[in-house]
C-alpha positions as CSV (number, residue, x, y, z in Angstrom):
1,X,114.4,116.4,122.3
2,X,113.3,113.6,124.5
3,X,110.6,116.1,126.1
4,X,108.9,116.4,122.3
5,X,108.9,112.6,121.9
6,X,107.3,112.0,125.0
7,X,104.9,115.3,124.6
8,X,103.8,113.4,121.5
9,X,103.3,109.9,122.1
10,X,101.2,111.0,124.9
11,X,99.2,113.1,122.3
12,X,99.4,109.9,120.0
13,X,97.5,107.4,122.6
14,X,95.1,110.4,123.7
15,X,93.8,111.5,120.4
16,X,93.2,108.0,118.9
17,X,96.4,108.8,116.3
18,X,98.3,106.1,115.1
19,X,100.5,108.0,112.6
20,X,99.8,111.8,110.9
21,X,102.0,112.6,108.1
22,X,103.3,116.0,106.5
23,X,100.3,115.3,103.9
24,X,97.8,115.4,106.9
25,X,96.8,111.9,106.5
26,X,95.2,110.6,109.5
27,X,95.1,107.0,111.0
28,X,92.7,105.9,113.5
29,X,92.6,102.5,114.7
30,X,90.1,101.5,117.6
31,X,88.8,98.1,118.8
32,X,84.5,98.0,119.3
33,X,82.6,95.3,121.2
34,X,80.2,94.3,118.4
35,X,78.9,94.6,115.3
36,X,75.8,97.0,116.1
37,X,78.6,99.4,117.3
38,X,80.4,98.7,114.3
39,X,77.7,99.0,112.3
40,X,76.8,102.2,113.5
41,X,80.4,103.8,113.3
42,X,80.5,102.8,109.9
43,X,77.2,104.1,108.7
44,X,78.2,107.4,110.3
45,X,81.9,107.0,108.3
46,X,79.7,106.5,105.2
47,X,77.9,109.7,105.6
48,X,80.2,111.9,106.4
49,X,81.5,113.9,103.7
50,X,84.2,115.1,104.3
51,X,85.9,112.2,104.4
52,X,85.0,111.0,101.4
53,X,88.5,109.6,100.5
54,X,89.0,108.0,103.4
55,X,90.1,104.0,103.5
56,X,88.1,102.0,106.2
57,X,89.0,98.5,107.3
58,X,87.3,96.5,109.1
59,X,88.4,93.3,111.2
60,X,86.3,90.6,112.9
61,X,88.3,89.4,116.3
62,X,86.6,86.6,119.0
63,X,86.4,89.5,120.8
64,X,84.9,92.4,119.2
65,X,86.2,94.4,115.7
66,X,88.7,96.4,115.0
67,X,88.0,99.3,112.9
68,X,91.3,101.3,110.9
69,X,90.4,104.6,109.5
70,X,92.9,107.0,106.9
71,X,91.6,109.8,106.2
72,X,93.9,111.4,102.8
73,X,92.7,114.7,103.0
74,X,92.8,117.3,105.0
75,X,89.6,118.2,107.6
76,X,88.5,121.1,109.2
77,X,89.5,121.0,113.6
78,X,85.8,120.9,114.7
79,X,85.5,117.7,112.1
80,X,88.3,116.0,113.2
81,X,87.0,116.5,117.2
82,X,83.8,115.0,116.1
83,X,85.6,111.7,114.8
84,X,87.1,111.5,117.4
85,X,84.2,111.9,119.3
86,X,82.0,109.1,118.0
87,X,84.8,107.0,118.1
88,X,85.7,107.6,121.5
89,X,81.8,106.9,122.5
90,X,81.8,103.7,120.4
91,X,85.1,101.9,121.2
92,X,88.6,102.3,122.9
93,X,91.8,103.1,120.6
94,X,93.9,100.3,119.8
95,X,97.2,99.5,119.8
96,X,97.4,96.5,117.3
97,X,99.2,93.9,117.4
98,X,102.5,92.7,115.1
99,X,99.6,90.6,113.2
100,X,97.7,93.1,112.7
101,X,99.9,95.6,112.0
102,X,101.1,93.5,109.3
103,X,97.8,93.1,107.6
104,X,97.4,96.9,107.7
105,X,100.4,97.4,106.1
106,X,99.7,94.5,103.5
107,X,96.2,96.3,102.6
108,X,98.5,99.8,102.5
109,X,100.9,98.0,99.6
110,X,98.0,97.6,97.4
111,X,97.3,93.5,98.5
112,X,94.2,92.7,97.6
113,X,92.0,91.3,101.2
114,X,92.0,87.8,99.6
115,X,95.1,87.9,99.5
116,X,95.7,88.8,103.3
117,X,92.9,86.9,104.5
118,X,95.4,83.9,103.2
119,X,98.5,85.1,104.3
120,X,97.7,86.3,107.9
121,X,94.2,84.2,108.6
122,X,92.6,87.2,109.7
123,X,88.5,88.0,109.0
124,X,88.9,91.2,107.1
125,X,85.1,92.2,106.3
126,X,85.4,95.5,104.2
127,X,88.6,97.7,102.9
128,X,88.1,100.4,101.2
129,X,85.1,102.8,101.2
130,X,83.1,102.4,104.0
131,X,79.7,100.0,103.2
132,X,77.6,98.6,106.0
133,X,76.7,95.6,103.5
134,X,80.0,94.1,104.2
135,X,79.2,93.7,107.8
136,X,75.7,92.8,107.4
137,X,76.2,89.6,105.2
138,X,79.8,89.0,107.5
139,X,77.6,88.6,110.2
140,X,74.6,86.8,109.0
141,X,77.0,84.4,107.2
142,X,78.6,83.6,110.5
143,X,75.1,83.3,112.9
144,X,74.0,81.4,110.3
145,X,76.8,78.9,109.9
146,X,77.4,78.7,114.0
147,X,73.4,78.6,114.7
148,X,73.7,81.1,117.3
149,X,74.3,84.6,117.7
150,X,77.8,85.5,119.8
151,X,78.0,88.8,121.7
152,X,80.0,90.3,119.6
153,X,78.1,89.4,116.0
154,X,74.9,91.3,118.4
């Protein structure tokens, strides 16, 4: 028994899975250095279709973005390996914190991102289907308001 458990958190931190369920609902959850990166792992999330009931959430940190994907329905093995892929190219997977494990879990109940941006003072930037828009006017908004770019807003 302890054997399996180990055999598949070790499959857990090398795939990029946070949790897979008997439904085949995948999580991915993986921290990117800035917001070209992000903008171009969303875009390709966008496009992709078939994932197109998948949730995507995206969160601004000082020090780069952390990008949650659940994908509902099942995909094909070759699919799945070229998430993976382009995730593994773009960022490293994350292990979130107790903060941000709470905020996924707030979006998860149904909380509107208002709501959560209030509760936990986090910069969530898009839930829900993914939209490069979001990250786009995030972005500008922020350059705009500081009067310089940061790295990770590049």
């Amino acid at each position: 028994m302890t054997n399996n458990k180990n055999l598949a958190s070790k499959l857990t931190s090398i795939l990029g899975f946070i949790r897979t369920s008997v439904n085949q609902e995948k999580q991915y959850l993986y921290h990117l250095e800035n917001a070209s990166l992000t903008l171009y792992l969303v875009n390709y999330l966008a496009n992709c279709s078939y994932i197109s009931s998948s949730i995507v959430t995206v969160i601004n940190q000082r020090d780069g973005w952390i990008v949650n994907i659940q994908i509902k329905s099942a995909i094909e093995p070759q699919q799945e390996k070229n998430i993976q892929a382009v995730f593994n190219e773009l960022g490293v997977v994350y292990t979130p914190s107790k903060l941000i494990n709470s905020v996924l879990m707030k979006l998860e109940s149904g909380a509107t991102i208002t709501e959560v941006m209030r509760q936990y003072h986090v910069s969530l930037v898009s839930h829900g289907v993914p939209k490069c828009d979001d990250i786009e006017v995030f972005r500008t908004d922020v350059i705009k308001g500081l009067g310089y770019c940061p790295q990770y807003l590049a």
